[in-house]
C-alpha positions in Angstrom: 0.0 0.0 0.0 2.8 2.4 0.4 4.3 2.0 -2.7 0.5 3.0 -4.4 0.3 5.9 -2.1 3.9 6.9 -3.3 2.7 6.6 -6.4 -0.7 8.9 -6.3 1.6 11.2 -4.3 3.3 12.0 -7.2 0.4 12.9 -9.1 -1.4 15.3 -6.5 0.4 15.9 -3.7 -2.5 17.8 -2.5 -4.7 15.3 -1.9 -4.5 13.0 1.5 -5.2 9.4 -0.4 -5.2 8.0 2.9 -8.9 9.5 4.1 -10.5 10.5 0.3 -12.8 7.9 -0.7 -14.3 10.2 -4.2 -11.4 10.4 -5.8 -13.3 9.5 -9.1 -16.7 11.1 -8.1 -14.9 14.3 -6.8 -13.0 14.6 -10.1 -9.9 14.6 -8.1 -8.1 12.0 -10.4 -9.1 12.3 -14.3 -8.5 9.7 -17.0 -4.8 10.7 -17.8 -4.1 9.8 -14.1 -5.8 7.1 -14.4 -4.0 5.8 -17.6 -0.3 6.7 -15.6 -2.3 5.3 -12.2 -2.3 1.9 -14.3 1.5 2.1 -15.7 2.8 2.6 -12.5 0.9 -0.5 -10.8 2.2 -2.7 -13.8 5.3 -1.6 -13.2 5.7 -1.8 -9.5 3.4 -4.5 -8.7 3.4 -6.5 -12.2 0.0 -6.3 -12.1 -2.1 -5.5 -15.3 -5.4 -3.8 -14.9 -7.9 -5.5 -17.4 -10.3 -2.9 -19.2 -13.4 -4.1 -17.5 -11.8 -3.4 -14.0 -11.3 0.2 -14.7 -14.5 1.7 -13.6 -15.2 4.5 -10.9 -15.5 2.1 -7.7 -11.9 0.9 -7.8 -10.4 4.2 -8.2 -12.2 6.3 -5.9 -9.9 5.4 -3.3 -6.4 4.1 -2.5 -7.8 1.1 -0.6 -10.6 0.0 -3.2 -7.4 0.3 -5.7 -5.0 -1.9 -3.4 -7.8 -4.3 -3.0 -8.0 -4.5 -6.6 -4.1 -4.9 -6.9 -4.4 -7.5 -4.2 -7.1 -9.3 -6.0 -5.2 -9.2 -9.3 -2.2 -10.3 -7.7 -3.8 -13.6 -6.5 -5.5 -14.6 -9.5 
């Protein structure tokens, strides 16, 4: 999890990913963060994010996106 919160850190420092849970709905991330959000986790986890897991509940927060990591890591 610290790695991922490294890595939305870098993208808006701003934002406390630790407590936000509308990070979609709130329009706080946007689809080019989503697209280098993705990148990154393939890179750092080895984790690709199929196109039917991209939708707003598992990117509106850091722990609904490390779940998703988590599950994708497993399968």
């Amino acid at each position: 999890m610290e790695k991922l919160l490294e890595i939305l850190d870098e993208l808006h420092p701003d934002v406390d990913f630790e407590t936000e849970e509308h990070l979609i709905d709130n329009k706080i991330l946007d689809s080019f963060d989503i697209v280098t959000i993705v990148a990154e986790i393939d890179a750092e986890y080895d984790v690709a994010i199929p196109a039917e897991e991209l939708i707003p509940e598992n990117f509106n927060s850091a722990k609904a996106l490390y779940a998703l990591v988590e599950k994708l890591m497993d399968e």
